[in-house]
N, C-alpha and C positions, 0 to 999 in steps of 0.2 A: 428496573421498572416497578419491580412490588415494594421501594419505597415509596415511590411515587405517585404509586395508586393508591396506598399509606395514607398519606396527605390529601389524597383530592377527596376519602372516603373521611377525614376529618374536618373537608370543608364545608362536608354536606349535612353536616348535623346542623349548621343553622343555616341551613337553606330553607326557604319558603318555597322555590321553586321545585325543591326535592317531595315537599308534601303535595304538592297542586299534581305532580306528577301521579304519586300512589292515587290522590283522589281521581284523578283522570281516567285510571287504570278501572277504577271500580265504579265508572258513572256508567258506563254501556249493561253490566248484567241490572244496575240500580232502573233503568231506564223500563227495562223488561220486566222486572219485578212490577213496577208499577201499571205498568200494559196490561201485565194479567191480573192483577187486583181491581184496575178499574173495567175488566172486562173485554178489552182490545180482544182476547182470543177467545172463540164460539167453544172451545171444548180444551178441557187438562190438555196439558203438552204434557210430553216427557221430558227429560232430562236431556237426552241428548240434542231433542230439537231446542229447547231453551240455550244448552253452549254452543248450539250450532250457530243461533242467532247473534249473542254474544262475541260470539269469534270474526263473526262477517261484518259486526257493524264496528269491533275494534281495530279489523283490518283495512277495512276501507275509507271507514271516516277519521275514527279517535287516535288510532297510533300515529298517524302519518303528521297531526298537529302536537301530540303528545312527543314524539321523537324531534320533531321541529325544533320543539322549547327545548328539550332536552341538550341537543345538538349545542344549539345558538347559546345556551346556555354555559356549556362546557369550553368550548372553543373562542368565546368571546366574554369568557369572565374576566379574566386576565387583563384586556382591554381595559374595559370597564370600569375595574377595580382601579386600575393604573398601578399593577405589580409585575406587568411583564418585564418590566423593563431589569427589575432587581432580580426576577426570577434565570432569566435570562445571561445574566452578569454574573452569577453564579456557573461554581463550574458545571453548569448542565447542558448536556446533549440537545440539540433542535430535535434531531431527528425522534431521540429518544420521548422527549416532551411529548410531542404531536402524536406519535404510536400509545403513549400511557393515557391520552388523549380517546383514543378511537379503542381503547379495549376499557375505560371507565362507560364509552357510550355505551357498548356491548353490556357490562356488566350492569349496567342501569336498567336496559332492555329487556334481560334475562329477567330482574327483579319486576319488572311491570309484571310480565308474561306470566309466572306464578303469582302476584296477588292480582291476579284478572281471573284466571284459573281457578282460585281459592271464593272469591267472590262469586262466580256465578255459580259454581256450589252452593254458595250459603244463599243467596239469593234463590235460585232454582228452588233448595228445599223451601225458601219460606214461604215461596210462590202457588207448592203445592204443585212440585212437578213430580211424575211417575217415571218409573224406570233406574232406579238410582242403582248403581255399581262402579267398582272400580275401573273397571275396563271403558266405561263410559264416559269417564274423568280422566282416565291416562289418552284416549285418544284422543280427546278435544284438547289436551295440555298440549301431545306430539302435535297437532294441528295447528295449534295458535303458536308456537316455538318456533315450527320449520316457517309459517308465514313470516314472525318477525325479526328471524335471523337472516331469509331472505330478502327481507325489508329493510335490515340492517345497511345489506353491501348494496346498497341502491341510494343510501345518504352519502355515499363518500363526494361526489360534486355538489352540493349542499353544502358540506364542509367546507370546500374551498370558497364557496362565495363567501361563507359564514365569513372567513380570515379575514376576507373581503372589506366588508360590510363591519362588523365585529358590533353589531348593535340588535339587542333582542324587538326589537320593533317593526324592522324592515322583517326579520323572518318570520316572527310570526305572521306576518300578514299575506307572506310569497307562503307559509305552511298553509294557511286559510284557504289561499286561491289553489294549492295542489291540492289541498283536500276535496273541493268543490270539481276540480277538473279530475280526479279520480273518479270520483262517486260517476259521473257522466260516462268514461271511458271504460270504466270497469263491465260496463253491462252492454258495450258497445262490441261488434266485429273487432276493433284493434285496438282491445284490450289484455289481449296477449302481447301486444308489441309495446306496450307502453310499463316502462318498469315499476313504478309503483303498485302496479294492478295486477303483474304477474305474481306476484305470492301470494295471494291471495286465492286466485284462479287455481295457484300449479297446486298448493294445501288441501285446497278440499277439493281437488279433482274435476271441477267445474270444465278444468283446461279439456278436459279430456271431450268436452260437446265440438271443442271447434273441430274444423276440420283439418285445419294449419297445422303440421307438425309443432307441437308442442317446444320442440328443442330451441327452437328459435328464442324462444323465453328466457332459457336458461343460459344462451348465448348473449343474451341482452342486458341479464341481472351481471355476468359474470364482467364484460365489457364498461358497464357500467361504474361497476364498481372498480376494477383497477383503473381506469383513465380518473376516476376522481382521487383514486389513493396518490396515484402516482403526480396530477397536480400539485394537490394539495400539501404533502409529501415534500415535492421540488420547493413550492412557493415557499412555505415555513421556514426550510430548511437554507434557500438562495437569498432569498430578497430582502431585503429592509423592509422590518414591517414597523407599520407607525406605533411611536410607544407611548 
């Protein structure tokens, strides 16, 4: 696997897709920055309300289109390209492909989640936020982490349409409409139950107003995410896929 991920970490230096992501990552603190310069907020924020705000609008609206591309991207380059086929013929593992697959998503994710972190730092300070310290900075990093690793195992049936589909066009536009049906459900009663919305909720504790046992959440993300590994997983690894 870590040749593997070798290579796909050398495919991404000339990815344009790979920079639109980093910018992706730092439009939400850019957005804030500018809110409080043009005067959007009556009085100084602090720091932690500025990453609070940061972290909510990257959880709810920007990662979920940002992981989309990401996704679509990884999972259906190959297609695209039209080098599955060679890649494939080669003596390498399905199974193995598709798992080096779903831990470059991870490791992409990871990299958002620190320059998102790092951004709304340096935005915050330009912004002229109060309150600055470490501990204000490590807990809004643990907070936007535990959301997007939660978020993570919630893309695995995503994946398997991707195979699907294997065309960044259709998903971005199915990312679009989950992003828009998130924003709505998130702030709704069965927002807990709907798994894009739960990491976000279960992160910053929000979960904790409903009155619904929380767990239910966690059984949702979890459920979630192995019936898509385990699909997508099966299909890759069973089926003829078009080359």
């Amino acid at each position: 696997m870590y040749n593997f991920i070798q290579i796909e970490l050398m495919k991404l230096k000339r990815s344009k897709i790979f920079i639109l992501t980093l910018l992706g990552a730092i439009f939400p603190s850019f957005l804030l920055f500018l809110s409080a310069k043009f005067g959007e907020f009556t009085e100084t924020i602090s720091l932690q309300t500025f990453l609070s705000l940061v972290n909510m609008y990257m959880s709810l609206i920007f990662a979920i289109l940002l992981f989309t591309i990401i996704m679509s991207y990884l999972f259906g380059r190959e297609y695209n390209e039209h080098t599955l086929k060679t890649i494939l013929t080669a003596p390498t593992s399905r199974g193995m492909f598709i798992l080096t697959k779903y831990a470059m998503f991870l490791l992409w994710i990871l990299l958002i989640t620190v320059i998102t972190c790092i951004s709304g730092v340096m935005f915050g300070y330009l912004a002229g936020t109060t309150g600055f310290g470490m501990n204000v900075v490590l807990d809004s990093f643990r907070e936007l982490l535990f959301t997007n690793i939660l978020l993570y195992l919630t893309f695995t049936p995503l994946v398997f349409i991707t195979l699907i589909i294997s065309n960044l066009v259709p998903a971005m536009i199915g990312g679009a409409v989950l992003t828009f049906t998130n924003m709505i459900v998130a702030s709704s009663k069965y927002g807990i139950y709907f798994p894009w919305s739960c990491p976000y909720l279960i992160s910053s504790g929000e979960i904790l107003e409903y009155t619904t046992n929380y767990t239910a959440s966690y059984v949702i993300i979890i459920v979630t995410f192995l019936a898509g590994l385990i699909i997508s997983y099966a299909y890759f690894r069973r089926n003829d896929i078009p080359l």
